[in-house]
C-alpha positions as CSV (number, residue, x, y, z in Angstrom):
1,X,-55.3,39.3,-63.2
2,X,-53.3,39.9,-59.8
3,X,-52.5,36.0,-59.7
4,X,-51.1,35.5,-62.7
5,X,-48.3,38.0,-62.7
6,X,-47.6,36.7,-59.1
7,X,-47.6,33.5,-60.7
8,X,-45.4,34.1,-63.3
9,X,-43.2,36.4,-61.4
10,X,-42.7,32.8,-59.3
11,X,-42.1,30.9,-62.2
12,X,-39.4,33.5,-63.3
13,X,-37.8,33.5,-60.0
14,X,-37.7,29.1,-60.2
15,X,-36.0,29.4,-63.2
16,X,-33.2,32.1,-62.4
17,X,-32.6,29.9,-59.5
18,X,-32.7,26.6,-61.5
19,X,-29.5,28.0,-63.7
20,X,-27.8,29.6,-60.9
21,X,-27.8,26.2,-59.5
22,X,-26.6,24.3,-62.1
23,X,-23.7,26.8,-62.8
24,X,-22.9,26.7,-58.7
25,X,-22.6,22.5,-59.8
26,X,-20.7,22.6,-62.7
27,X,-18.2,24.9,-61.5
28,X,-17.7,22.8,-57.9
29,X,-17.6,19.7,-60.2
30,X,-15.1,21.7,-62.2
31,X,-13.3,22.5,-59.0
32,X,-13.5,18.6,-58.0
33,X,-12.0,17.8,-61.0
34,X,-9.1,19.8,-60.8
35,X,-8.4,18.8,-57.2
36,X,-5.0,16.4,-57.4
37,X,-3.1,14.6,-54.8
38,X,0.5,16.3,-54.3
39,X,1.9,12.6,-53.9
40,X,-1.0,10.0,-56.4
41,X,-0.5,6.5,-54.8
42,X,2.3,6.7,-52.4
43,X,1.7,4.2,-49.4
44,X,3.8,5.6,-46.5
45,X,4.5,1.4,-45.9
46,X,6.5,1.9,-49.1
47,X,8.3,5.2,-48.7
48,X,12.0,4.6,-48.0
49,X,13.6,8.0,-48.4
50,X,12.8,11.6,-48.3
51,X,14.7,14.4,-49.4
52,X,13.7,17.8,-48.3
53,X,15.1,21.9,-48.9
54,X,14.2,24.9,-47.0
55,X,16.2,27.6,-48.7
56,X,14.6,30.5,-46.3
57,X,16.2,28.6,-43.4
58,X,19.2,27.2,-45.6
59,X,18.9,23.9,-44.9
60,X,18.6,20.6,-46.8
61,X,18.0,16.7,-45.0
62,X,18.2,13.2,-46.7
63,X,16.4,10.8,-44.1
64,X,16.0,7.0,-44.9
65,X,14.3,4.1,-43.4
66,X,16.6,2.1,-40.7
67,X,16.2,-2.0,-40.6
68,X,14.0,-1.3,-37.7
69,X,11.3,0.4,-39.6
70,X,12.3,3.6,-38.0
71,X,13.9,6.9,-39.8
72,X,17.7,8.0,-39.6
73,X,18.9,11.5,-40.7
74,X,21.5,10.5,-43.8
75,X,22.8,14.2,-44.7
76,X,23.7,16.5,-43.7
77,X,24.5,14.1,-40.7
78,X,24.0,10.7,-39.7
79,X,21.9,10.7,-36.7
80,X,18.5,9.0,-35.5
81,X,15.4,11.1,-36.9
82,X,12.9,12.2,-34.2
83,X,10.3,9.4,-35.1
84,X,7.1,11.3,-34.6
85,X,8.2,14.4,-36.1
86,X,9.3,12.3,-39.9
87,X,6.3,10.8,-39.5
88,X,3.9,13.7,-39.4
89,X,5.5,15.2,-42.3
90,X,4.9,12.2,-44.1
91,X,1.3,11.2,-43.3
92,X,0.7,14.9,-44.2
93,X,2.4,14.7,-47.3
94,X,0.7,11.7,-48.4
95,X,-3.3,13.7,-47.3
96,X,-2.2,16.7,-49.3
97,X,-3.8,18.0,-51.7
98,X,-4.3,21.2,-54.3
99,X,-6.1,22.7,-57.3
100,X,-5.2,24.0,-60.0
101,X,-4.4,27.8,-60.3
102,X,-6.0,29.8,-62.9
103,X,-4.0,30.1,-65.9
104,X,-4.1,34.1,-65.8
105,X,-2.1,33.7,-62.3
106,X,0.3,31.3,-63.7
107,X,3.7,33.2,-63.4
108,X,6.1,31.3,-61.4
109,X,8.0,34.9,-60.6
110,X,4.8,36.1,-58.9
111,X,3.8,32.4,-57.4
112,X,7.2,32.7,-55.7
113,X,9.1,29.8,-57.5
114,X,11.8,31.9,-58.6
115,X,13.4,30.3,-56.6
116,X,11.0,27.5,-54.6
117,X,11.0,28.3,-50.9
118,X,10.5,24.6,-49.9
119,X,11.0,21.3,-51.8
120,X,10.3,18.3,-51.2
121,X,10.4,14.9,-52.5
122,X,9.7,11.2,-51.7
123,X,10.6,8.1,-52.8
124,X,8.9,4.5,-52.5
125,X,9.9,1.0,-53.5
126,X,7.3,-0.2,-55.7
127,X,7.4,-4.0,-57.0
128,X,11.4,-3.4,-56.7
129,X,11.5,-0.5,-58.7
130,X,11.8,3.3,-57.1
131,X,8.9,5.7,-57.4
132,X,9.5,9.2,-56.5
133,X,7.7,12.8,-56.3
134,X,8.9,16.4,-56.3
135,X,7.0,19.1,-54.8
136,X,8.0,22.6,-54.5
137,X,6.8,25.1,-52.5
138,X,6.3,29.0,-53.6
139,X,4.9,32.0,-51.7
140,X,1.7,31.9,-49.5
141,X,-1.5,33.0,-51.2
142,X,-3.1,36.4,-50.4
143,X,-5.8,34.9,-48.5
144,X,-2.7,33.6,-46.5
145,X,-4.3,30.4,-45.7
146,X,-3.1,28.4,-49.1
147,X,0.6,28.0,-50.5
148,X,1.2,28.1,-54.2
149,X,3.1,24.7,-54.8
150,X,4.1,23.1,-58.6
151,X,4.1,19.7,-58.8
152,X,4.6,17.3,-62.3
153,X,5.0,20.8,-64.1
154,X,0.9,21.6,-62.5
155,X,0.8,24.9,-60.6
156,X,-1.5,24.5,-57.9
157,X,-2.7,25.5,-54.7
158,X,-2.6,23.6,-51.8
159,X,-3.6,24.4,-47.7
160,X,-1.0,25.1,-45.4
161,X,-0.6,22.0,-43.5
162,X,2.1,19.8,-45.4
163,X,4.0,23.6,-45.6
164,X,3.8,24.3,-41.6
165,X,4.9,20.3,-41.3
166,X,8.0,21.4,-43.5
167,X,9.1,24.4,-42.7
168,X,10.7,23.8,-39.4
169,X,14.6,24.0,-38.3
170,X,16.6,21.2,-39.4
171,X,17.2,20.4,-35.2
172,X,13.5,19.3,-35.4
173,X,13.9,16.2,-37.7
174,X,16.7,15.2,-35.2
175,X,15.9,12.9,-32.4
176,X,14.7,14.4,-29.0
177,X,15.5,10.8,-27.5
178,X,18.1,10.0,-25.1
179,X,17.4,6.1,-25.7
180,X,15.3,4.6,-28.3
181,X,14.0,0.9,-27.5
182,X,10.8,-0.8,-27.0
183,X,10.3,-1.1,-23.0
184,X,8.6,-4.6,-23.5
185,X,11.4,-5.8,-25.3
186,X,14.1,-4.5,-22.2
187,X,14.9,-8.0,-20.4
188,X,18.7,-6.8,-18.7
189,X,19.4,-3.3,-17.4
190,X,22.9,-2.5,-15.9
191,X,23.5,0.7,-14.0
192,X,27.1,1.8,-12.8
193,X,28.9,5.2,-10.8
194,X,27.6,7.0,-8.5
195,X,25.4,10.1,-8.2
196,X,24.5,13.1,-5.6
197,X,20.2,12.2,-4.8
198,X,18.0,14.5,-4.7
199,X,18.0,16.1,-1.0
200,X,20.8,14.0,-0.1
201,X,24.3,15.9,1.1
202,X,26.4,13.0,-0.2
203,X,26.8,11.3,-3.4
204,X,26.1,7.3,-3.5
205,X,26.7,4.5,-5.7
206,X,24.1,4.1,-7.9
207,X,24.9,0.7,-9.5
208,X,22.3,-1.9,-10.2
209,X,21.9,-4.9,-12.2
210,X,18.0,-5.6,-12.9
211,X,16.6,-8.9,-14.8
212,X,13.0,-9.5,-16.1
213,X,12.7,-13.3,-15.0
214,X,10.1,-15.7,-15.2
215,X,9.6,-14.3,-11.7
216,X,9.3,-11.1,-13.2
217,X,12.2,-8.5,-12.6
218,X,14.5,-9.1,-9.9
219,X,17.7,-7.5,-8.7
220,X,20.8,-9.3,-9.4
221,X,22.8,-6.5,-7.8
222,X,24.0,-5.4,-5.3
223,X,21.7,-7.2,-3.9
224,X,20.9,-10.7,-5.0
225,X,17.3,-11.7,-5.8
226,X,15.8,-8.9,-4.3
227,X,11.7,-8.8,-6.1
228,X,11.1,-5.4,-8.1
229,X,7.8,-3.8,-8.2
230,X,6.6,-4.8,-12.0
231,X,4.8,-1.7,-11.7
232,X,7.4,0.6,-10.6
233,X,10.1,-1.1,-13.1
234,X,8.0,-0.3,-15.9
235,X,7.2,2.9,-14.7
236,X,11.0,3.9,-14.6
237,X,11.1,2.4,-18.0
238,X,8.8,4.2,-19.8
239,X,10.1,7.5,-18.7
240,X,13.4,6.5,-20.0
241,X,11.9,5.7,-23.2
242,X,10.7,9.3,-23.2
243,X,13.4,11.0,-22.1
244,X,14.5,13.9,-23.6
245,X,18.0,15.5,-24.3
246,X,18.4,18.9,-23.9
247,X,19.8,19.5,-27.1
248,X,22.7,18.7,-29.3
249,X,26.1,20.3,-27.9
250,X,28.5,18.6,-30.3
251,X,28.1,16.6,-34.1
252,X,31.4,17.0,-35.2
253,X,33.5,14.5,-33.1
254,X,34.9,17.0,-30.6
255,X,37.0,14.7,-27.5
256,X,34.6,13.7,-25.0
257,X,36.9,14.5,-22.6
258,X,36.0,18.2,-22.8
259,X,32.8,17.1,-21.8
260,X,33.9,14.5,-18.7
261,X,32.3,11.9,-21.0
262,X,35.8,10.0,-21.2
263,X,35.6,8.8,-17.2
264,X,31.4,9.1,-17.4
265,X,29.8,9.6,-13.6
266,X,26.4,7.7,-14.9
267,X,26.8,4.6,-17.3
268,X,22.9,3.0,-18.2
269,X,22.9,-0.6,-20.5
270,X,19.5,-1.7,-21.6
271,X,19.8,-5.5,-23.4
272,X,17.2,-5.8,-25.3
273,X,15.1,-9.3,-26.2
274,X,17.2,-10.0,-29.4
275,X,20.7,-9.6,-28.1
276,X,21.3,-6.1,-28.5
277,X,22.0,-3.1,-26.2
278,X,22.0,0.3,-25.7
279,X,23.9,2.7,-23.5
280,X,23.5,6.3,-22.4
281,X,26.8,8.1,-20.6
282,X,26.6,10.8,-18.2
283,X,28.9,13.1,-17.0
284,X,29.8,16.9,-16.2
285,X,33.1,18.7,-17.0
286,X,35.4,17.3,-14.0
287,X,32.8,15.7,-12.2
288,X,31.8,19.2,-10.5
289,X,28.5,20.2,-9.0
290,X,27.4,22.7,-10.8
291,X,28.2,22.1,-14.0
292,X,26.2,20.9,-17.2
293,X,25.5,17.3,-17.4
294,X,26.5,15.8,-20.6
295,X,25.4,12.7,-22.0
296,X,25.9,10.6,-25.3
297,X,24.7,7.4,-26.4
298,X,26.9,4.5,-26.8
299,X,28.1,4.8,-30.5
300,X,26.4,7.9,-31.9
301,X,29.2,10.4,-31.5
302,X,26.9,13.1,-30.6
303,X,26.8,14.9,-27.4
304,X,23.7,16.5,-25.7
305,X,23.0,18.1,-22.8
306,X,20.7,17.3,-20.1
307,X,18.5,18.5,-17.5
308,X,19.4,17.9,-13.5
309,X,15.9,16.0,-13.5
310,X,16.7,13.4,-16.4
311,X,20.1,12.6,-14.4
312,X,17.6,11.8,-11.1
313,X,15.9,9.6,-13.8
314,X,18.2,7.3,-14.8
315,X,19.5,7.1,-11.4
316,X,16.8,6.3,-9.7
317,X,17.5,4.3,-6.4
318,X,17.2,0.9,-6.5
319,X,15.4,0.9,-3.2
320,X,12.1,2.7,-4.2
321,X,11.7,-0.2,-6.8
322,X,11.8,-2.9,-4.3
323,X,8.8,-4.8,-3.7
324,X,7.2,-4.6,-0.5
325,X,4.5,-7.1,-1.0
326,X,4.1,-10.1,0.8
327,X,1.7,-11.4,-1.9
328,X,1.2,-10.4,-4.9
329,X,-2.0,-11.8,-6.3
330,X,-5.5,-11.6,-5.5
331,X,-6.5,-13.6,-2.6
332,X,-9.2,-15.3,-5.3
333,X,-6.4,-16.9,-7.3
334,X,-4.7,-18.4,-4.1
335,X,-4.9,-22.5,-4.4
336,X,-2.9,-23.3,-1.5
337,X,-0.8,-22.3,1.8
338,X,1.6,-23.4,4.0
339,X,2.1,-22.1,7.6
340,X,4.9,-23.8,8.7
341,X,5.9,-23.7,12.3
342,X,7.6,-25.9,14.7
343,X,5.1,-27.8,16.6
344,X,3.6,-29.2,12.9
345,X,2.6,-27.5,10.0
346,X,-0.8,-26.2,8.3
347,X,-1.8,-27.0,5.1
348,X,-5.1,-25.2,3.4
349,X,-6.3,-26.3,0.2
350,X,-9.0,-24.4,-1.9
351,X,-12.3,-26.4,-2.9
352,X,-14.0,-23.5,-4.8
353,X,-14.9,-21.0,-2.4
354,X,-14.5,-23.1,0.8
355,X,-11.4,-24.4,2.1
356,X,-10.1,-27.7,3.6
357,X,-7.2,-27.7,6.4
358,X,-4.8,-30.4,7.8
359,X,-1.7,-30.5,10.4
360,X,1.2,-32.6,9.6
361,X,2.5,-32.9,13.1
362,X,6.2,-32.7,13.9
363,X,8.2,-35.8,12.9
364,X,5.5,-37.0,10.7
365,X,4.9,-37.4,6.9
366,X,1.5,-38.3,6.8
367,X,-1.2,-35.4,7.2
368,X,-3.9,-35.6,9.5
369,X,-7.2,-35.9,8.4
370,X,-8.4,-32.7,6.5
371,X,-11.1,-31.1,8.0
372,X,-13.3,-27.7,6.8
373,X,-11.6,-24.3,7.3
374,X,-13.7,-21.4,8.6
375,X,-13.7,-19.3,4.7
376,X,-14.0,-16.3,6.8
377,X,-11.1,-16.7,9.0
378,X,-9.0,-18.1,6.0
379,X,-10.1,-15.1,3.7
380,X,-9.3,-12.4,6.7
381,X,-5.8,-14.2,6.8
382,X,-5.5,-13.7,3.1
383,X,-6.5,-10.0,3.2
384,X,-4.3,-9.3,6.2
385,X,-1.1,-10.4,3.9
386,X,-2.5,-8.3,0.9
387,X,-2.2,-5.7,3.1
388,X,1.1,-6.0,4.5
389,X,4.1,-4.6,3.4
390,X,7.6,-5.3,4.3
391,X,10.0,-2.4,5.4
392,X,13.7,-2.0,5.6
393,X,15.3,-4.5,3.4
394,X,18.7,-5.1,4.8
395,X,21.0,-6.5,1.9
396,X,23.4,-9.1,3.0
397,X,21.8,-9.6,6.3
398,X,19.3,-13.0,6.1
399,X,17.2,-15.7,8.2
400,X,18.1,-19.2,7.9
401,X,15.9,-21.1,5.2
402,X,14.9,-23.8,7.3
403,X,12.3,-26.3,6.6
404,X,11.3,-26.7,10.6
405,X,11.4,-22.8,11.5
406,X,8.5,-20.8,11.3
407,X,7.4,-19.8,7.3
408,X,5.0,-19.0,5.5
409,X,4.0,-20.0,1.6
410,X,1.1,-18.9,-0.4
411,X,1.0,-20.8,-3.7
412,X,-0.9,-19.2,-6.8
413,X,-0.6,-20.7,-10.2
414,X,3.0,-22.3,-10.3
415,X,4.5,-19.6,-8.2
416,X,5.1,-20.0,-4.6
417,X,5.3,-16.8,-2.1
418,X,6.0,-15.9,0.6
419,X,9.3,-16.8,2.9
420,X,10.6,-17.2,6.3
421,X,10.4,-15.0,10.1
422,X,13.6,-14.7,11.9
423,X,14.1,-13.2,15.4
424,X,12.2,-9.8,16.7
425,X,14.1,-7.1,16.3
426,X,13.6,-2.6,16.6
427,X,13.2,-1.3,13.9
428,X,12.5,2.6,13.5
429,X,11.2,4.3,16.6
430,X,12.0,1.7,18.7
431,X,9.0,-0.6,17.2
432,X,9.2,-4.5,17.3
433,X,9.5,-6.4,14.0
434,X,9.9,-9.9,13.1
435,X,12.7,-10.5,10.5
436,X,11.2,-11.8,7.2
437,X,13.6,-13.2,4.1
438,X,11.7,-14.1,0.8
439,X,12.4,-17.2,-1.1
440,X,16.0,-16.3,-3.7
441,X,16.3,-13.0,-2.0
442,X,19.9,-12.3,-0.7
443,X,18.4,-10.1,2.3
444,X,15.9,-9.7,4.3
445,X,13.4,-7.2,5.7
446,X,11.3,-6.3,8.8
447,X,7.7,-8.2,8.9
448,X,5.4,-7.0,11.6
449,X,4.7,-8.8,14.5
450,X,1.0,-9.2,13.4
451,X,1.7,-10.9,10.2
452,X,4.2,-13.6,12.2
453,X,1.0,-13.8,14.9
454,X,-1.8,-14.7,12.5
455,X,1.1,-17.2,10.3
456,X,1.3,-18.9,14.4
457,X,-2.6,-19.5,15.0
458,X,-3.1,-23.1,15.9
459,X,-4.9,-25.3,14.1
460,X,-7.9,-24.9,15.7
461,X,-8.3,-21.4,15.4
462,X,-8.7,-21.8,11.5
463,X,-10.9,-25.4,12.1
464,X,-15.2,-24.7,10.8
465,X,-17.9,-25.4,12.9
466,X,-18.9,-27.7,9.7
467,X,-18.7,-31.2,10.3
468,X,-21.1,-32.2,7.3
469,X,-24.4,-30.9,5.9
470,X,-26.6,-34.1,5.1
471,X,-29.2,-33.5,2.6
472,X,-32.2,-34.6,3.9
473,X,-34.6,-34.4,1.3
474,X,-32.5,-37.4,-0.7
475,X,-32.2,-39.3,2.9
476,X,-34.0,-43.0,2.1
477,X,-33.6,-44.2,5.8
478,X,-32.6,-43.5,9.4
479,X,-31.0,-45.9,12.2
480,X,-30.8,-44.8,15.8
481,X,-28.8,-47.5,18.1
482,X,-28.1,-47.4,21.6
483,X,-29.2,-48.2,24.8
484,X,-29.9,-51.8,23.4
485,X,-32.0,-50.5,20.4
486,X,-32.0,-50.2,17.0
487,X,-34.8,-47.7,15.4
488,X,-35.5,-47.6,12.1
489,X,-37.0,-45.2,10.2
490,X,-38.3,-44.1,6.3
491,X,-38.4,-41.0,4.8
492,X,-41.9,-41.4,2.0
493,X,-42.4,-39.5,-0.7
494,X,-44.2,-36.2,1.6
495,X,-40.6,-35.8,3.1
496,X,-42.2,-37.0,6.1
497,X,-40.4,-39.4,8.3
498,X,-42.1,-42.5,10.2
499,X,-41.2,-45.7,12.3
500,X,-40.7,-48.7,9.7
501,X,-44.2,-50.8,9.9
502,X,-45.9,-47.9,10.9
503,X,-47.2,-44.7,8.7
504,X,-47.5,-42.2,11.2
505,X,-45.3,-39.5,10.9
506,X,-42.4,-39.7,13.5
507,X,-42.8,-36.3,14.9
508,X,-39.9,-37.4,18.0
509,X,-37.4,-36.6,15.4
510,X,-37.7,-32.9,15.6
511,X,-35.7,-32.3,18.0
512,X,-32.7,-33.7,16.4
513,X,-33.2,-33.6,12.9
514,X,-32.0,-29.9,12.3
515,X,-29.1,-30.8,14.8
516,X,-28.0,-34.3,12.9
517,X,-28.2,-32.8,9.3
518,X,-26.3,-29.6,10.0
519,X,-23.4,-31.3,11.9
520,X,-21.8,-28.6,14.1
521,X,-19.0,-28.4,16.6
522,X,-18.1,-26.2,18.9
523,X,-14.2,-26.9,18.9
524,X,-12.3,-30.1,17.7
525,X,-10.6,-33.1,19.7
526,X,-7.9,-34.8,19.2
527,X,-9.1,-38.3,16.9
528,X,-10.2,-41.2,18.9
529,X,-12.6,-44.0,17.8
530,X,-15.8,-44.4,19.6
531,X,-14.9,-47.4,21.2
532,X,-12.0,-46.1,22.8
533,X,-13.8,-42.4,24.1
534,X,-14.8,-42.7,27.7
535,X,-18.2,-42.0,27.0
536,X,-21.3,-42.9,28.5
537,X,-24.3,-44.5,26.6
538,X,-23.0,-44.1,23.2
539,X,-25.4,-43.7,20.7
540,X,-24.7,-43.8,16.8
541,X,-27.1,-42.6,14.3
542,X,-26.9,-43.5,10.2
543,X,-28.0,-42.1,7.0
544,X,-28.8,-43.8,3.7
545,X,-29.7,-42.4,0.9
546,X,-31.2,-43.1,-2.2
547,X,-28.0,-45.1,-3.5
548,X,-27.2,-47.0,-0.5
549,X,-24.6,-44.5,0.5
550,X,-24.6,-44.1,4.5
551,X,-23.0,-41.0,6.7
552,X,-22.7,-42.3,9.9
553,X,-22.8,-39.9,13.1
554,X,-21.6,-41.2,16.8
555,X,-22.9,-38.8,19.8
556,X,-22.1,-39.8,23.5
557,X,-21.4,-37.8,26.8
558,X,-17.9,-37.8,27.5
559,X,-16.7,-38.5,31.2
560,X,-14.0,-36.2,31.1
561,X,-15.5,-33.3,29.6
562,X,-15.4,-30.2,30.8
563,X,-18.6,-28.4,32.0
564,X,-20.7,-27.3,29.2
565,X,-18.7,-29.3,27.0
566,X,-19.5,-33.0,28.2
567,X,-21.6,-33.8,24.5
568,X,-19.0,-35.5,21.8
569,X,-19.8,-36.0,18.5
570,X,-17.1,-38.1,16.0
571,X,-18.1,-37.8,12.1
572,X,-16.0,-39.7,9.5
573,X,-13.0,-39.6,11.8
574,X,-13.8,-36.2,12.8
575,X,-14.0,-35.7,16.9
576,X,-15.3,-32.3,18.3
577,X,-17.5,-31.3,20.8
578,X,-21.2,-30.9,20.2
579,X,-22.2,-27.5,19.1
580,X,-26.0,-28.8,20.3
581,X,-24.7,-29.6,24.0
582,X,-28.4,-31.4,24.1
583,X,-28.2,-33.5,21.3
584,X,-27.2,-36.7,23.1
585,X,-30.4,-35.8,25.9
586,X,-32.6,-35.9,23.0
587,X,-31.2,-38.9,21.3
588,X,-31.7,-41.1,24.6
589,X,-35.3,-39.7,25.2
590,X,-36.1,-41.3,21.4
591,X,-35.1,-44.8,22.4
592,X,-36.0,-44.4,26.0
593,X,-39.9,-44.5,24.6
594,X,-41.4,-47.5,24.5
C-alpha cells in the first residue's frame, strides 16, 4: 500500500540521518580531543621571562619581569618593555590553542619549519623551580587563517592571533613612554628652564616646584603656597603618564651633547610616594628654534625624539593650574563661617539645615546671643562664593593677615577657607576689584567687589524673622499678665483652650494664638530687658507644657518707636520689633474684658 513505502521510505531516511549524526559527533569529539593548549598550565602571575625569534624580520628579544611587576627588554638591549604591548603577547599566548595536523601533512619542509619563522618561548617559576615552553611557528595554512606551529615535538595548527601578536618589529616591544610612574603615587614634581609658549613671541621660565599636601597640591615655587586645581594637576599628570616619545634616535651611548641634552632646555622630576624619582630632559641641538626636540630619561641612556606638542606638555604654565576657587566644597558640607570685619564679627553655625548667627562686637570675647539665620539668605551667600572665582594672582604682592581687617572663612571638615580683602584696586579694563590673599598663599589675587559686599552685610541683614515656633498642641497652660491681671488658661484634651474654672472654650484667643506660637519679627533690637524698655503697658505671656517647661513671651508698645514699628516683642533675650504690629492691641483687649 502507498503508506507503507512512504513509511518506510521515512524510516530509511531516520536512520541515514541517525549515523550521519553520530559520525558528525565522533569526529568533533575526535577534533575536541586533539585540541591542546600551546602553553598547558602557565599562569601569566608566574611567567618571569620570555624569549622570542622572528627570523623573517631578523630579530631576537629576551624580556624579563622588573621588581615592579612590570617587563624590561634584557637583549638585545636593556630598555623598559612597552607594558601593554608584552602583555598582549602573553595573555594571547597563554589563550592559544591548536589541533593536531593530519599525519599525511606532517612534513616539517612543507609546514614551513625548515627553518621556524617565529619562536617562542616562556618561562615560569613554579614552586621555585623553572617551567618553560617552546613554540615555533611555520608557514600560514592555505586557508590563510591558521599557522602551522610544533610544539613538544606535536605539529599542530593553531589561529592566527598569538602569530599576528608576534610578528611585529622588535621597536614595538620597546617602551612608547616618556615617563613610567603611577600618577597617584606622584607626591613632588620639580620643573626647571625655560621654554618658547605656545603663541607667545618670547621664551619664559618655566620652573615650578608642585607638592601634594594634606591641603592637596600647592605651589612651593615660584610662588609660595599658591592652591592648585586637584583637577587640573591630575589632569596634567595623566597625560604625562601617557606621553609618548617619538621614537628612539640613539641606543648605543652616543654624547648627549650632539643632541643639546648636556645643558637640557626642559628638566621634569617626579618623587614618587616611596622615595624615588624620575626625570625626563629636553633639549634641541643648540637650543635653536627649529630644530628637533630631544629628550632622555634620567638614567636610561637612550635618546628619543619628541613632538612640539609633548614639549608644551610638560611645560605647561603654572598659572592655568592655579585655583581660582574661593570654596571648594559643596555648600552642604559647610559647618561654619566667619565674616570678619571691623565693627565686630559674624559667626554662623549649621544646626541641620537651619543656621544660627551671633556678633562678637569689637573689643569683646564673649559672643552675643545666637539668634536664627534666614537659611535662604545664608545659602544665597554660600552659592554666590561657589560661584566666584578669583583672577590675576600677583605673586609676591599680598594683604596684611590681620585678625581685625575684613576676612572671610568658610570652615568644612577640618579645613578652613577662605582669606583676607585688601584695598580696591583696577584690574583689566579699568574694572574695580577688591584684593583677596588666601590663607599660606605667598600672593594674592583680585576678588570682586560683590564678593567683599555680601562678606560686609550687617548682622541684621542675615538675622530670621524666627523668634521661636511653640508647639501648641503639647502646650498644658497659658498665662496672660498685665494691666493688673493674671489670666489663666488650659488647653483639654479637644485642643481647645478655656479660662481655668470655666469649660467654655476661650474663643478671645484667636486672635493671638497664630501670632504667639509663630513668634515673628520684623527686624531685631539691640538686647534690653523688659524692665528697662520704655514701653507702655507691658504685657508678658507664658507657656507650659506638658513637662513643666515654660517659653515666656514679653509684648509692649515702645515709646520711642518709630511709626509702624511702635510693637516690641523680647523672647529668651531676643528683642525685635513685632512682625504682628497688632499683637499688643489684641493682648490688652483680652484682659481689658471683664
Amino acid at each position: 500500500m502507498k503508506w507503507m513505502r512512504e513509511l518506510v521510505l521515512l524510516l530509511l531516511v531516520v536512520g541515514v540521518g541517525a549515523v550521519w549524526y553520530a559520525s558528525v559527533k565522533k569526529d568533533l569529539e575526535h577534533d575536541a580531543q586533539q585540541d591542546e593548549a600551546l602553553f598547558p598550565g602557565f599562569d601569566a602571575g608566574r611567567v618571569r621571562c620570555i624569549v622570542a625569534e622572528n627570523i623573517g624580520r631578523d630579530w631576537h628579544m629576551r624580556i624579563e619581569r622588573d621588581e615592579h611587576g612590570g617587563w624590561r627588554l634584557i637583549d638585545p638591549s636593556a630598555v623598559p618593555a612597552n607594558f601593554w604591548q608584552v602583555d598582549h603577547l602573553l595573555q594571547t599566548a597563554l589563550a592559544a590553542r591548536g589541533r593536531e595536523v593530519p599525519k599525511s601533512e606532517r612534513d616539517p619542509v612543507q609546514l614551513g619549519f625548515s627553518p621556524p619563522r617565529l619562536v617562542l618561548e616562556i618561562e615560569e617559576l613554579l614552586d621555585g623551580k623553572s617551567h618553560h615552553e617552546r613554540v615555533e611557528f611555520g608557514a600560514l595554512d592555505a586557508d590563510n587563517r591558521s599557522v602551522n606551529v610544533r610544539v613538544r615535538d606535536h605539529y599542530l595548527r593553531s589561529g592566527r592571533e598569538l602569530h599576528t601578536a608576534l610578528d611585529r618589529d622588535l621597536q614595538d616591544f620597546k617602551t612608547q613612554l616618556a615617563l613610567e610612574f603611577t600618577i597617584l603615587d606622584v607626591v613632588h614634581v620639580h620643573r626647571e628652564g625655560s621654554l618658547l609658549q605656545e603663541g607667545a613671541t618670547q621664551p619664559a621660565k618655566a620652573d615650578l616646584d608642585l607638592e601634594n599636601t594634606e591641603q592637596g597640591w600647592r605651589s612651593l615655587e615660584p610662588a609660595g603656597g599658591l592652591q592648585l586645581d586637584p583637577t587640573l594637576v591630575m589632569t596634567w599628570l595623566q597625560g604625562l603618564a601617557a606621553m609618548q616619545h617619538a621614537g628612539y634616535y640613539d641606543e648605543l651611548g652616543a654624547p648627549v651633547a650632539n643632541y643639546g641634552l648636556d645643558d637640557p632646555e626642559l628638566r621634569l622630576e617626579l618623587t614618587l610616594r616611596d622615595g624615588s624619582k624620575t626625570g625626563l630632559l629636553l633639549a634641541r641641538p643648540g637650543h635653536a628654534e627649529g630644530q628637533i626636540w630631544y629628550g632622555m630619561r634620567e638614567g636610561l641612556g637612550l635618546v628619543w625624539g619628541f613632538e612640539q606638542r609633548n614639549i608644551w606638555l610638560v611645560g605647561f604654565p603654572l598659572a592655568d593650574m592655579l585655583d581660582p576657587r574661593v570654596l571648594r566644597a559643596r555648600r552642604e558640607d559647610v559647618t561654619t563661617i566667619t565674616l570678619q570685619r571691623p565693627e565686630g564679627d559674624l559667626y554662623f553655625t549649621a544646626e541641620g539645615k537651619a543656621w544660627h548667627v551671633a556678633m562678637r562686637r569689637k573689643g569683646e570675647k564673649a559672643l552675643d546671643k545666637a539668634l536664627w539665620a534666614d537659611a535662604d539668605k545664608v545659602s544665597a551667600l554660600l552659592g554666590m562664593l561657589e560661584k566666584t572665582t578669583l583672577e590675576d594672582f600677583r605673586v609676591g604682592e599680598t594683604v596684611p593677615e590681620s585678625g581685625e581687617g575684613p576676612a572671610l572663612w568658610v570652615a568644612v571638615g577640618g579645613e578652613t577657607q577662605g582669606g583676607w580683602f585688601g584695598d580696591v584696586v583696577k584690574g583689566k579694563g579699568g574694572v574695580e576689584y577688591r584684593l583677596f590673599q588666601r590663607r599660606g598663599e605667598a600672593a594674592c589675587s583680585l576678588a570682586p567687589l560683590a564678593m567683599y559686599a555680601a562678606a560686609s552685610e550687617p548682622i541684621e541683614h542675615f538675622w530670621s524673622s524666627k523668634l521661636v515656633d511653640i508647639a501648641e498642641h503639647s502646650q498644658h497652660t497659658l498665662l496672660i499678665q498685665g494691666l493688673g491681671k493674671d489670666l489663666h488658661y488650659q488647653h483639654n484634651s479637644l485642643g481647645k483652650w478655656s479660662r481655668v474654672g470655666s469649660d467654655d472654650e476661650a474663643k478671645e484667643l484667636y486672635p493671638v494664638l497664630d501670632s504667639l506660637c509663630f513668634l515673628r519679627a520684623a527686624r531685631y533690637l539691640a538686647p534690653r530687658i523688659p524692665s528697662d524698655a520704655p514701653w507702655d503697658d507691658p504685657v508678658k505671656v507664658e507657656f507650659e507644657n506638658d513637662f513643666n517647661q515654660k517659653q515666656t513671651i514679653w509684648v509692649g508698645r515702645s515709646r520711642e518707636g518709630e511709626q509702624g514699628e511702635e510693637v516690641e516683642i523680647v523672647y529668651d533675650k531676643s528683642r525685635a520689633v513685632a512682625k504682628d504690629q497688632k499683637l499688643h492691641e489684641h493682648l490688652l483687649a483680652i484682659l481689658g474684658k471683664p
